[in-house]
VODO-468551 format. One record per residue (C-alpha): residue number from 1; z negated, x negated, y; residue in one letter. Coordinates in steps of 0.2 Angstrom, whole numbers. Each point is the difference from the previous one (the first is absolute). Example, Ala and Ser with C-alpha at 12.3 -4.5 7.8 and 13.67 -1.06 7.14 Angstrom:
% residues 2
@n=1	up=-39	east=-62	north=-22	res=A
@n=2	up=3	east=-6	north=17	res=S
This chain:
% residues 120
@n=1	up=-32	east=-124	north=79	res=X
@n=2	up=-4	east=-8	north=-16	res=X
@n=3	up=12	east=4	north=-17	res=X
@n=4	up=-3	east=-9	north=-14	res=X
@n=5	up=11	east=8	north=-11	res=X
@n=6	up=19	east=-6	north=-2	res=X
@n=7	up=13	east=5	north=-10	res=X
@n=8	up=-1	east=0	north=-20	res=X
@n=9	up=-18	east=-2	north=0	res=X
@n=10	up=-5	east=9	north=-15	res=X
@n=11	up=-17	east=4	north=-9	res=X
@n=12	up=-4	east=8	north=-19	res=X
@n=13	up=-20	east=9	north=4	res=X
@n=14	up=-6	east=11	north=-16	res=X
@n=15	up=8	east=16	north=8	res=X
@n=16	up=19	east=-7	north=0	res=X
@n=17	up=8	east=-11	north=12	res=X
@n=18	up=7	east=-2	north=17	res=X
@n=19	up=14	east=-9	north=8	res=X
@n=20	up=5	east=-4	north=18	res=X
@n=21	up=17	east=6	north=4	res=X
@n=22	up=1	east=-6	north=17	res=X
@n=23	up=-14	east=-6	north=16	res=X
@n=24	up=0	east=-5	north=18	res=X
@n=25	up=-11	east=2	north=13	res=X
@n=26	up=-10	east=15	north=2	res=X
@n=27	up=8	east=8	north=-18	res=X
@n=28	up=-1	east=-4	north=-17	res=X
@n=29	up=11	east=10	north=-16	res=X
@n=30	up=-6	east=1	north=-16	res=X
@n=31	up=7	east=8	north=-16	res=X
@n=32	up=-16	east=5	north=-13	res=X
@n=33	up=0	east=6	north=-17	res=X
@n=34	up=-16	east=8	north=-7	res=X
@n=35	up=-3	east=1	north=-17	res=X
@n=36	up=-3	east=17	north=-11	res=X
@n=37	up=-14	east=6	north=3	res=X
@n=38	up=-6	east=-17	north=11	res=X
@n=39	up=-6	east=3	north=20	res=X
@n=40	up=-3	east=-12	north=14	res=X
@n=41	up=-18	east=-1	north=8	res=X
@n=42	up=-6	east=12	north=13	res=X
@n=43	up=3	east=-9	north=13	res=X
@n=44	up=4	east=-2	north=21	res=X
@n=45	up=8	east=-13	north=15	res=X
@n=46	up=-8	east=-4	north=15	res=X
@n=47	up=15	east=-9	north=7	res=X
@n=48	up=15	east=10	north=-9	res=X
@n=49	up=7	east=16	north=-4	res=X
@n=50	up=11	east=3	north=-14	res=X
@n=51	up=16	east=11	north=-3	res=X
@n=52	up=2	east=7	north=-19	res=X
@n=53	up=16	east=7	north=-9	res=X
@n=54	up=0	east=5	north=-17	res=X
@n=55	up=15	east=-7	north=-8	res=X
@n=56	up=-4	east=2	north=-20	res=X
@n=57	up=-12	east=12	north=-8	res=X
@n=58	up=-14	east=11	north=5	res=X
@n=59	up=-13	east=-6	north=9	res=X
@n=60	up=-19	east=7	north=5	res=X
@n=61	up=-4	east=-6	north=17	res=X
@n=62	up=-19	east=1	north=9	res=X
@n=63	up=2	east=-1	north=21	res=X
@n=64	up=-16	east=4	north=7	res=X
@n=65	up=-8	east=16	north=-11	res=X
@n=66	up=16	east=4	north=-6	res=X
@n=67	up=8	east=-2	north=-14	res=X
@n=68	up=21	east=1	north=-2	res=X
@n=69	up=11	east=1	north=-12	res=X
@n=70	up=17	east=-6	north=3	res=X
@n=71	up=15	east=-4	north=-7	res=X
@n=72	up=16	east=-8	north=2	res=X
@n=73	up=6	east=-2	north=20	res=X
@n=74	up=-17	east=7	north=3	res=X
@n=75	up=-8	east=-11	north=17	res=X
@n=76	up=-18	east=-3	north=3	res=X
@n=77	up=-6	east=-4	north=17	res=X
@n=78	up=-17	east=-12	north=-1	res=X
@n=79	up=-8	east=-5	north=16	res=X
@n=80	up=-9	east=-16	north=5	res=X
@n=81	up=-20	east=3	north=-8	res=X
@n=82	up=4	east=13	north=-9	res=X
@n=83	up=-7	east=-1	north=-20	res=X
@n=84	up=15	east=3	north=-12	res=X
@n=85	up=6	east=-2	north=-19	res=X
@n=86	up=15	east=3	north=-11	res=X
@n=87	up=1	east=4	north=-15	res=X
@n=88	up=10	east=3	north=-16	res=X
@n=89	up=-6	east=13	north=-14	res=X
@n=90	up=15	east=-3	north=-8	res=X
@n=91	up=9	east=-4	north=-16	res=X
@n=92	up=11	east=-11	north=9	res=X
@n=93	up=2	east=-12	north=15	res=X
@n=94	up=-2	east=4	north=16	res=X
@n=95	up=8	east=-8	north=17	res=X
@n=96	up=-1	east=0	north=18	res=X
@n=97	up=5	east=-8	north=15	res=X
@n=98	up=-12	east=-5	north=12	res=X
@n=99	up=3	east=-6	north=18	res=X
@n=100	up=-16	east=-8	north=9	res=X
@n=101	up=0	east=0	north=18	res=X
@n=102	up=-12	east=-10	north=10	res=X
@n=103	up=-7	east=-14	north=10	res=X
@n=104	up=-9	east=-9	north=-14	res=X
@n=105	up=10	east=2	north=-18	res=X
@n=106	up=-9	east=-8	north=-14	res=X
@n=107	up=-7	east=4	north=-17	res=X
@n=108	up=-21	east=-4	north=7	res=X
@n=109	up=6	east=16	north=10	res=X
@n=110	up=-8	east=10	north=-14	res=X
@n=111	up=-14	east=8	north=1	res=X
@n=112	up=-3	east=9	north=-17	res=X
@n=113	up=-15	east=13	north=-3	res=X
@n=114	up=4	east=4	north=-19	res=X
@n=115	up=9	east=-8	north=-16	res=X
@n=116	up=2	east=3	north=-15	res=X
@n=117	up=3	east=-20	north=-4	res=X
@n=118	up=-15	east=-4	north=9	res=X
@n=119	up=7	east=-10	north=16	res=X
@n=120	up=-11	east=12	north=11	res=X
């Protein structure tokens, strides 16, 4: 098992930020603001899958085909290979945790198919 994250790792991308709250073996934590109106990439893991709680704000989440909107306390399920994105078509920030789970937990665990920042 490989994590390269530790705790108070931190990164600003052109969507918002994250932070890691807390990491060990197999598990990584991480608190993420998105911007209003900003949206991560659509993107999958091959080696993770990832927990989502909305704890600020609405958010618009693709899984698959779908597409979600949740709100605060809302969970989102997202497993390993499957293509997913948040997103915020909001006024204001939005937050949520995320809690990775895997053997191999690192940010070249990305596999992105569209963005709007042009990373794909």
């Amino acid at each position: 098992m490989a994590n390269t994250y530790q705790k108070g790792d931190h990164d600003t991308r052109p969507w918002g930020t994250w932070e890691v709250l807390d990491a060990g073996e197999g598990f990584c934590v991480k608190r993420i603001k998105v911007l209003p109106h900003s949206m991560l990439s659509l993107q999958s893991h091959n080696f993770r899958s990832e927990h989502w709680i909305i704890i600020k704000g609405k958010a618009v989440v693709t899984l698959g085909d779908e597409k979600l909107n949740k709100k605060i306390n809302d969970a989102i399920y997202i497993p390993v290979k499957t293509k997913h994105r948040i997103q915020n078509d909001t006024e204001t920030d939005m937050e949520f945790i995320e809690i990775q789970a895997g053997e191999n937990l690192d940010e070249g665990d990305i596999v992105r198919y569209e963005d709007i920042y042009g990373r794909a």
